[in-house]
C-alpha positions as CSV (number, residue, x, y, z in Angstrom):
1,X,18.3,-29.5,-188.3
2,X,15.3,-28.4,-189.6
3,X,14.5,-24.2,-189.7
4,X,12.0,-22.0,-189.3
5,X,11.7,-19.8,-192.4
6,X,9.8,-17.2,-190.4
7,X,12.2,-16.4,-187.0
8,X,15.1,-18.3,-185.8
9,X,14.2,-21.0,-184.3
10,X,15.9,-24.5,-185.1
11,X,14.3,-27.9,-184.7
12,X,15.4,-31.7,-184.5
13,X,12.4,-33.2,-186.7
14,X,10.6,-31.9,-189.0
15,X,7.5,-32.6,-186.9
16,X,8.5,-30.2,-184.7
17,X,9.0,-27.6,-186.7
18,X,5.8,-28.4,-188.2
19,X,4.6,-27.6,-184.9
20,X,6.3,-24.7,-184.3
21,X,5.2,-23.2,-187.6
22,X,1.4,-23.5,-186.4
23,X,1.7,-20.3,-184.2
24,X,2.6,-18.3,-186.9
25,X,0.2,-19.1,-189.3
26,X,-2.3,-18.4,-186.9
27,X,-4.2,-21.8,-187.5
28,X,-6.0,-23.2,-184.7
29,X,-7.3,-26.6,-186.0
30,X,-8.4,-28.2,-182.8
31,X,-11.6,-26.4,-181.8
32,X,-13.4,-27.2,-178.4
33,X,-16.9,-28.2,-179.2
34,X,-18.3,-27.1,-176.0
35,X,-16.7,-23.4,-175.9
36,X,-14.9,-21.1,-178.5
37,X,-11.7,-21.9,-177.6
38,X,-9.1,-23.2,-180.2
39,X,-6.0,-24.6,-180.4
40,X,-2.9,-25.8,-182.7
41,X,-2.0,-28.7,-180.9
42,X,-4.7,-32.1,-180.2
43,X,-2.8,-32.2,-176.9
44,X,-3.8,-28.4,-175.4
45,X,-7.3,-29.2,-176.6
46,X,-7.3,-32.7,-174.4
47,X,-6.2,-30.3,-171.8
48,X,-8.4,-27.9,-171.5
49,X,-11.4,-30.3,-171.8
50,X,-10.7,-31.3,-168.7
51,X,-11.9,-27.7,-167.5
52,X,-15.3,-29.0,-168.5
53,X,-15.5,-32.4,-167.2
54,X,-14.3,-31.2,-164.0
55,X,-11.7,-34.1,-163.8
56,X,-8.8,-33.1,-161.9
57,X,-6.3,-35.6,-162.5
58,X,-3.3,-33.9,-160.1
59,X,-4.0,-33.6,-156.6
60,X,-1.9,-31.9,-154.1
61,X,0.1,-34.5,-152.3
62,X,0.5,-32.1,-149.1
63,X,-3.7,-30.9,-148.9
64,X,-5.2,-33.4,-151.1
65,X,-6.8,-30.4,-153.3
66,X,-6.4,-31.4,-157.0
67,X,-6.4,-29.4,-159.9
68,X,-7.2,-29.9,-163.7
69,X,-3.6,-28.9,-165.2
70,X,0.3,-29.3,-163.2
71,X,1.0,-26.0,-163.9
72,X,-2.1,-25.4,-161.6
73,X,-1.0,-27.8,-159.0
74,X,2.6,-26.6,-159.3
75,X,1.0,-22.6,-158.6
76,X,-0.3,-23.7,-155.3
77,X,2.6,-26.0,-154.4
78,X,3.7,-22.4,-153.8
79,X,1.3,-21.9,-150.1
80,X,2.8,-24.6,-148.9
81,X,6.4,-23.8,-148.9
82,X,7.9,-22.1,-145.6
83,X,8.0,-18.8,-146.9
84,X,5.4,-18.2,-149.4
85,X,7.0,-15.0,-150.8
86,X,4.6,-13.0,-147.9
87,X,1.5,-14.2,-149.4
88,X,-1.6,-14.1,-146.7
89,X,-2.4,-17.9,-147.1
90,X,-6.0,-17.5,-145.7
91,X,-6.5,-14.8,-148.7
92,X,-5.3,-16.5,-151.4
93,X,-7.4,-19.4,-150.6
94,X,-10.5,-17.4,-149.8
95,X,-9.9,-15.0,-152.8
96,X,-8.9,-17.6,-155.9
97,X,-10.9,-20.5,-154.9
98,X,-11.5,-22.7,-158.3
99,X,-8.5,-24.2,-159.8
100,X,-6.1,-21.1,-159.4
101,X,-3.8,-20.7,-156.2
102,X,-5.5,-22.3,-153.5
């Protein structure tokens, strides 16, 4: 097991503890070259690309709406379940358009 000198946290490679040691150094080596964001891993800045290309590789297999991260599509998975928690669907989709809860 491979530790983290700075919390707790325990780890099966070396890698990944690598990794993990990147949010506490603050380091953010992976800068977006159309915006200011930043990021410690390649893979969050492939990600969030897409938010400029406007590719949207997960659509909504219910609506056919698709959105450019699964955490997004799995969000508005939510308005099509048989009790949306009391939401007002016609609201939500009116109020959060873009890539939110739609």
């Amino acid at each position: 097991m491979f530790s983290c000198d700075q919390c707790s946290k325990s780890f099966s490679s070396a890698a990944h503890l690598k990794r993990h040691q990147m949010l506490h150094s603050g380091l953010r080596p992976f800068k977006c070259d159309q915006c200011e964001q930043a990021f410690t891993q390649a893979s969050h800045l492939k990600q969030h690309l897409q938010t400029h290309t406007g590719v949207k590789p997960y659509p909504c297999e219910q609506c056919g709406h698709s959105f450019t991260t699964r955490g997004s599509l799995h969000r508005h998975q939510l308005i099509h379940t048989e009790k949306s928690g009391g939401w007002d669907q016609e609201w939500v989709s009116s109020s959060l358009g873009g890539d939110g809860l739609q």
